[in-house]
Backbone as a chain_set.jsonl record, in Angstrom:
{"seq": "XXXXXXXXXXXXXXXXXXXXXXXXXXXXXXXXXXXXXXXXXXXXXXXXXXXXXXXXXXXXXXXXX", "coords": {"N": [[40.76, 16.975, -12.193], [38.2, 15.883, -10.281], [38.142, 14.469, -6.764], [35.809, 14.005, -5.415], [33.404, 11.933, -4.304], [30.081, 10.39, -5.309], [27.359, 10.171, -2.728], [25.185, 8.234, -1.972], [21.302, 8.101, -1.935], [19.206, 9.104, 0.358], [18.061, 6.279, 2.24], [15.458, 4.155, 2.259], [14.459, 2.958, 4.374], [15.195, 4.966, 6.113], [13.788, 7.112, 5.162], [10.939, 6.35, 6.088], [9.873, 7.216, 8.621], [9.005, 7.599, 12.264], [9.086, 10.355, 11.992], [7.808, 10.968, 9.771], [5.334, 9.515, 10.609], [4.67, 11.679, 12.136], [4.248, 14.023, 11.056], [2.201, 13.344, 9.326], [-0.212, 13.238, 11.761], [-0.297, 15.764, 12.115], [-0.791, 17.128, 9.673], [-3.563, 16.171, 9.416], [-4.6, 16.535, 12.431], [-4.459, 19.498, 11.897], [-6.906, 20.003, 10.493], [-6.926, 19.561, 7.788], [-8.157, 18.435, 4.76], [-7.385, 15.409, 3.408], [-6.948, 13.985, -0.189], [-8.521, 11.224, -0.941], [-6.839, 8.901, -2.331], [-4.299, 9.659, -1.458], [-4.284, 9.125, 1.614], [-4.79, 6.609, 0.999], [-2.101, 6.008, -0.166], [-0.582, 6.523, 1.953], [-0.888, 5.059, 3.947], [0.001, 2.577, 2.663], [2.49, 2.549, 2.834], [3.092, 3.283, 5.39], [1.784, 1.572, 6.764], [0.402, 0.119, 9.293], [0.527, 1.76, 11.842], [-0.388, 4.085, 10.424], [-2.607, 3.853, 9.364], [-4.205, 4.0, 11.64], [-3.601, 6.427, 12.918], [-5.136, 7.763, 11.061], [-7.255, 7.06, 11.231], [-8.158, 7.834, 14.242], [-8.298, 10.705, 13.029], [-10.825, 10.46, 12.24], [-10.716, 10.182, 9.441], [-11.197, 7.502, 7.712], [-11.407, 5.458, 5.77], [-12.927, 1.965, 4.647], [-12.497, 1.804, 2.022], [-9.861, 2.911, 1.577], [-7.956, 0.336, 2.092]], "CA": [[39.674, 16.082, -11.871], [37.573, 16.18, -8.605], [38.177, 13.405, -5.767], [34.596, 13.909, -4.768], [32.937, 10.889, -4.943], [28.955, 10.807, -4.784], [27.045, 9.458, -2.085], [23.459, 7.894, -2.402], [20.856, 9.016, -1.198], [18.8, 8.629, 2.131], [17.707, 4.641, 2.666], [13.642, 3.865, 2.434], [14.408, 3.469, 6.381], [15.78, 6.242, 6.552], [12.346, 7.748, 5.097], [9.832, 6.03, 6.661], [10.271, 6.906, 9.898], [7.77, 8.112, 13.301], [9.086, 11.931, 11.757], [6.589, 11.314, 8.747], [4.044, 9.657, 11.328], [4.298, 13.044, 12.887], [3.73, 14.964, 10.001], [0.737, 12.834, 9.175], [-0.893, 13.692, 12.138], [0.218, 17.273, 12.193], [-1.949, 17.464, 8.903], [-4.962, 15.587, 9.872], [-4.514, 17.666, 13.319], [-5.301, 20.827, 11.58], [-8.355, 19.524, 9.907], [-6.512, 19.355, 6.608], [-8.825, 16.901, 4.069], [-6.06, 14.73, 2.29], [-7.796, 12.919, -1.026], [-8.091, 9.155, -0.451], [-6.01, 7.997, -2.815], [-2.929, 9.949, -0.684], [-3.982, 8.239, 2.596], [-4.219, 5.164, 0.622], [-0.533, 5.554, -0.115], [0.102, 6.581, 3.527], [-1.101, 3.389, 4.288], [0.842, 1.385, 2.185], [4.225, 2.611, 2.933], [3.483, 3.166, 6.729], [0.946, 0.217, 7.598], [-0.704, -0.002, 10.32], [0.645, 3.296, 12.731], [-0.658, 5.224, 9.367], [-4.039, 3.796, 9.492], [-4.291, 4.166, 13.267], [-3.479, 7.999, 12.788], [-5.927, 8.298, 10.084], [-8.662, 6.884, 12.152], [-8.081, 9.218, 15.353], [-8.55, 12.034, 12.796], [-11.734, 10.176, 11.544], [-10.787, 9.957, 8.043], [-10.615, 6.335, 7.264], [-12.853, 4.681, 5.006], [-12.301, 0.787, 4.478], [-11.851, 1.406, 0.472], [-8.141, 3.307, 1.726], [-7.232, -0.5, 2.329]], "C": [[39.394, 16.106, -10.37], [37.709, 14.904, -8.094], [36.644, 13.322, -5.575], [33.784, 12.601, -5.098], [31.177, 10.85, -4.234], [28.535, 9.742, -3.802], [25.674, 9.347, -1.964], [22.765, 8.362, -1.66], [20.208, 8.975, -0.131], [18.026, 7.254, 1.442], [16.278, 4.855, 2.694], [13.887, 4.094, 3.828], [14.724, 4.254, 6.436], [14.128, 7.3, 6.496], [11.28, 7.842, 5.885], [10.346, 5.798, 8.155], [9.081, 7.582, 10.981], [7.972, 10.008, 12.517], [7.661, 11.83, 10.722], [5.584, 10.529, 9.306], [3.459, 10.961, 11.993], [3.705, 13.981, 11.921], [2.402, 14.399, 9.518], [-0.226, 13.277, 10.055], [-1.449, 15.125, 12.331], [-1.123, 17.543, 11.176], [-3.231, 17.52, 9.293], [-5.206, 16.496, 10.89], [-4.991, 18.791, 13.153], [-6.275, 20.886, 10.963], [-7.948, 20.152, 8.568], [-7.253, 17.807, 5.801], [-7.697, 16.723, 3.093], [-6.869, 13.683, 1.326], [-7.195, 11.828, -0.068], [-7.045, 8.604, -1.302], [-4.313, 8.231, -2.131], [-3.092, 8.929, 0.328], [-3.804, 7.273, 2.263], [-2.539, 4.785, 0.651], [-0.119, 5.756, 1.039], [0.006, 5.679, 4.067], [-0.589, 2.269, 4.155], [2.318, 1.518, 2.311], [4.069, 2.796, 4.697], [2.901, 2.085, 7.487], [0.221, 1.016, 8.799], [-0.739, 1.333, 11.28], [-0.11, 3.862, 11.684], [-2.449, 5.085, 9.765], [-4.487, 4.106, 11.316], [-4.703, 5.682, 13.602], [-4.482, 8.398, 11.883], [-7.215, 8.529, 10.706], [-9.052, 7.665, 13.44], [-8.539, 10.375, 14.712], [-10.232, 11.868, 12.19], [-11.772, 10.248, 10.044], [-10.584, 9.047, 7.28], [-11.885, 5.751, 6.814], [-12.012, 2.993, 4.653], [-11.77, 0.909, 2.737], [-10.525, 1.716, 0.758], [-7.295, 1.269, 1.796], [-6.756, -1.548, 1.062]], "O": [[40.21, 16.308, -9.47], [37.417, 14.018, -8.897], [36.296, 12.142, -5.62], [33.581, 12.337, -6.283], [30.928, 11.152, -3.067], [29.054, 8.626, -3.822], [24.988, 10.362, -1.851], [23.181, 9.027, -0.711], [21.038, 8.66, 0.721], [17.515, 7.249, 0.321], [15.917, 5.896, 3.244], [13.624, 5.14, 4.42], [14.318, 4.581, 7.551], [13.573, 7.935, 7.393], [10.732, 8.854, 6.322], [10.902, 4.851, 8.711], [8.159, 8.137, 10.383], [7.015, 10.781, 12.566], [6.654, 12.514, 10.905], [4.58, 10.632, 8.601], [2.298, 11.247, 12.288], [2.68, 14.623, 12.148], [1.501, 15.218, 9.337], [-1.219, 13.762, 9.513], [-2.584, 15.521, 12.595], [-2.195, 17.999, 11.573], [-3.92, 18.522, 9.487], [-5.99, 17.392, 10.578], [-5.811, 19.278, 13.931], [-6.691, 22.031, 10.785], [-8.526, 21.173, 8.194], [-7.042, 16.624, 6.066], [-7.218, 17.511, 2.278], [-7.394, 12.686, 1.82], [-6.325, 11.585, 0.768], [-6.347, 7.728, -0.791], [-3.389, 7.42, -2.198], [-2.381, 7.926, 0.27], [-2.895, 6.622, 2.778], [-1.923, 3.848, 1.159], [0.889, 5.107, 1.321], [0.916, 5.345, 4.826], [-0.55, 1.287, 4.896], [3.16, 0.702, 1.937], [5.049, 2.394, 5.325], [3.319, 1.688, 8.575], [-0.282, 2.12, 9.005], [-1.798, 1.922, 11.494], [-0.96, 4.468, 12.336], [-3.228, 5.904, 10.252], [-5.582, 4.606, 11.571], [-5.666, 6.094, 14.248], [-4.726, 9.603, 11.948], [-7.962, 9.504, 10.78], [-10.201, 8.074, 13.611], [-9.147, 11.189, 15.407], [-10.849, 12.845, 11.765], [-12.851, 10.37, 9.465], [-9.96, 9.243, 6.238], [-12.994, 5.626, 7.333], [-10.802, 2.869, 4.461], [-10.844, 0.238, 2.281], [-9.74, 0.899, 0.277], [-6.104, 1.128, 1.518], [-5.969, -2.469, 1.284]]}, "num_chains": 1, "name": "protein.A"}
């Protein structure tokens, strides 16, 4: 029998962090169109930095809210 014992897996904080604000812009940045219903969810798990970043790239419509 194996000692190994498992260990969970990365933390929501751990997720949501400025790395996947970076990658958000990174997209938008290259004039990548992301449907709305994605930014919507980028919105709702990053708040307000998300929408901020959306709007710099000009792709923010008030329905995303």
């Amino acid at each position: 029998m194996s000692d190994n014992k498992s260990t969970p897996g990365i933390s929501r904080e751990n997720r949501i962090s400025d790395e996947g604000l970076q990658r958000l812009d990174k997209l938008l940045g290259r004039g990548g169109k992301i449907a709305k219903p994605v930014l919507a969810q980028w919105i709702k798990r990053y708040g307000e930095p998300a929408r901020l970043i959306i709007k710099k790239h000009q792709q923010y419509t008030e329905e995303l809210d």
